[in-house]
N, C-alpha and C positions, 0 to 999 in steps of 0.2 A: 320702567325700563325705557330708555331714549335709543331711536334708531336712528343712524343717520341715511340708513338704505332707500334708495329712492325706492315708488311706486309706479309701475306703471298700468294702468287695465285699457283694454281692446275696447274702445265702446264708439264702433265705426258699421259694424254689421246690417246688413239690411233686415232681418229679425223676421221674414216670410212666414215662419211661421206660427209665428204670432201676428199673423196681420190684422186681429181683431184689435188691435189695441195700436201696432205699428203700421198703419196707412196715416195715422197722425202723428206719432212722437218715436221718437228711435226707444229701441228695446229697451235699454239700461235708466230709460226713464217714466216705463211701466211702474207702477204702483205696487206696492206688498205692504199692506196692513197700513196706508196712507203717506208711504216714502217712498219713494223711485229707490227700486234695486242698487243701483249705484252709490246712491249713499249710504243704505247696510253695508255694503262692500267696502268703503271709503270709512265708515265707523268703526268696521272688524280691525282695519289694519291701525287706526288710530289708536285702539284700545293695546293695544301693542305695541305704540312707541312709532309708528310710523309717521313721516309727517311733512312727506312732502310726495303730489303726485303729477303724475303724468298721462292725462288723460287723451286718446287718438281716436281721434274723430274723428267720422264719415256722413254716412248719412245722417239728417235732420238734425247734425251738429249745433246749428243754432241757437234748436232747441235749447239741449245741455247748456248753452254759454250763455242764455237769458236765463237759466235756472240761479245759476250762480252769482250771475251778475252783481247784484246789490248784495249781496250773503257777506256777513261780516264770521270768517273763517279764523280758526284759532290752528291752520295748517298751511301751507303752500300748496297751490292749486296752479296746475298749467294746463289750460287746454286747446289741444294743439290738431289740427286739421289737417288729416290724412291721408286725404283723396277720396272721392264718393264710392269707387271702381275697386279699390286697391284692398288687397286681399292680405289676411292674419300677418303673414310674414313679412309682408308689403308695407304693411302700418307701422311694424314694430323697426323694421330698418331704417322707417324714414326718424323713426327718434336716436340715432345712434350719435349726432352730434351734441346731444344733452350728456353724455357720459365719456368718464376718461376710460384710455385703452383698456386696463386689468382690472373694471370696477363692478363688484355683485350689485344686482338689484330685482328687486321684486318683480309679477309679472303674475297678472290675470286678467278672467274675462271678466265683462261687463254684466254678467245675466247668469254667475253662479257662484253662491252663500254653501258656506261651510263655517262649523266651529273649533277648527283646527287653529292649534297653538303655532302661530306664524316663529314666536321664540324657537321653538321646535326646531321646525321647518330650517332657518336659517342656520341654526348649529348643525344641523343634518346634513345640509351641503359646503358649507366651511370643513367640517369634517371630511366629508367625499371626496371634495376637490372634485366633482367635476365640472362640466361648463354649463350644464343645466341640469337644474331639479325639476320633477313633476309630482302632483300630491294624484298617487295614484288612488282610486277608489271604489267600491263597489256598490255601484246604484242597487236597488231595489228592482229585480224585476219587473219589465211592464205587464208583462202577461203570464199565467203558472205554465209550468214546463210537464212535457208529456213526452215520453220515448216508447214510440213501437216498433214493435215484432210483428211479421204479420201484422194479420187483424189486432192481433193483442196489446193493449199496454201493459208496457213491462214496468213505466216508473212515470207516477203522477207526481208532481210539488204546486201545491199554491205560490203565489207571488211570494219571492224569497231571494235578498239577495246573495243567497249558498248557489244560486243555481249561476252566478251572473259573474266572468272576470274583473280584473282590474282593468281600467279605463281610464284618463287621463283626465285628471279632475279640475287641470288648471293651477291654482295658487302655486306658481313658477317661483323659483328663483333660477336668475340668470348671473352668467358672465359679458362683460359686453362684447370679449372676442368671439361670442355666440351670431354677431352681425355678421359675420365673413362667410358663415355659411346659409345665409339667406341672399338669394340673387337680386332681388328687385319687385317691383309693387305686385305680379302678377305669383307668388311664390304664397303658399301656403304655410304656414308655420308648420303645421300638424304632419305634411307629408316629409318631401323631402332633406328642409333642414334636421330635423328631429330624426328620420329615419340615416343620416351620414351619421349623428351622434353617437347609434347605436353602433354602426359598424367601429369607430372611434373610439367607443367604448369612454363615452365623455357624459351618456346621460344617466341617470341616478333619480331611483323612483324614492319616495319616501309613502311609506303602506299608512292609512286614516280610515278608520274605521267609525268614523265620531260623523257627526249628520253632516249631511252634503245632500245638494239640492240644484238642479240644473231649471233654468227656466226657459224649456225652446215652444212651448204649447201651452196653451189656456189652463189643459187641466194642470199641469206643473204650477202654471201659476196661481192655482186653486187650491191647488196641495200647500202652497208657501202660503198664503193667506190663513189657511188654516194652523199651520204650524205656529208663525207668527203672532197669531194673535192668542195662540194657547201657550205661548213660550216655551214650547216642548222641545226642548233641543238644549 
């Protein structure tokens, strides 16, 4: 299957909290099982026909651009420099001259693996019609759930993601009239543009239940190392 959907991933974050790894290399070029994050992410979308991206840099930018540098790519590769400051919604606007006015394109982070059928994904929101998709999804609790009465617990669960909502998992599709509702560098994607959508009734979740994995802590990133290297997913 050939796509011609551009890609775009966020991989500008200061990554704090992972600072055991990012005081030296930006997030998305942390390591899982001997690859920098980014490239699982950049191989997922490949495997699906994708093939051309757009990568928004911020901090330790550099880095990413010396990775690739010499890399003989069987894809279109841009990467493009976002401002050090400049925040999720702030990154994604400043790419909005790469795209014509009524044109869909992909959209995630830099530092979360899922094996979600992006095929999927894309009829899902061609079908919606609306102006953005989200692949919502249900992490795995980090901690087992307890509810009391009184002194009494009335309901224990071990770690379980039954106990856990939907959550915005990232792998986006967008419209690029989706730029009009983002103000400027200092605008978050996640709050404002996204919370007008709703009112708008323009955003469109697609439910994934299939493995999804966020990497913002060590142990996260010890859970993907593990996963990865057992193929379990």
């Amino acid at each position: 299957m050939k796509s011609k959907m551009k890609v775009v991933i966020l991989a500008g974050g200061f990554g704090t909290r992972l600072s055991e790894y990012t005081k030296k290399i930006p997030k998305p070029m942390v390591k899982i099982n001997n690859k920098p994050i980014l490239v699982h992410i950049i191989d997922h979308y490949l495997k699906f026909g994708f093939k051309e991206f757009y990568i928004a840099l911020g901090y330790k930018g550099n880095i990413i651009k010396k990775f690739f540098k010499n890399k003989k790519l069987n894809y279109k590769l841009n990467l493009i420099d976002t401002g050090l400051k400049t925040m999720t919604g702030g990154r994604l606007k400043r790419l909005k001259k790469y795209f014509d006015i009524n044109e869909n394109f992909m959209m995630t982070y830099g530092d979360s693996v899922a094996n979600i059928n992006l095929k999927n994904l894309k009829k899902f929101h061609e079908k919606n019609k609306a102006l953005v998709t989200l692949t919502a999804v249900k992490p795995t609790a980090r901690f087992g759930a307890v509810k009391i009465r009184g002194s009494k617990v009335t309901y224990f669960k071990e770690k379980s993601s039954i106990d856990v909502g939907w959550i915005n998992g990232g792998f986006m599709v967008m419209n690029s009239k989706f730029f009009n509702f983002i103000r400027g560098d200092n605008t978050y994607l996640e709050r404002e543009p996204l919370e007008k959508l709703v009112k708008a009734k323009k955003l469109s979740a697609f439910k994934f239940n299939g493995f999804w994995q966020c990497m913002d802590t060590k142990r996260d990133k010890d859970r993907l190392e593990k996963i990865f290297k057992s193929k379990s997913f």
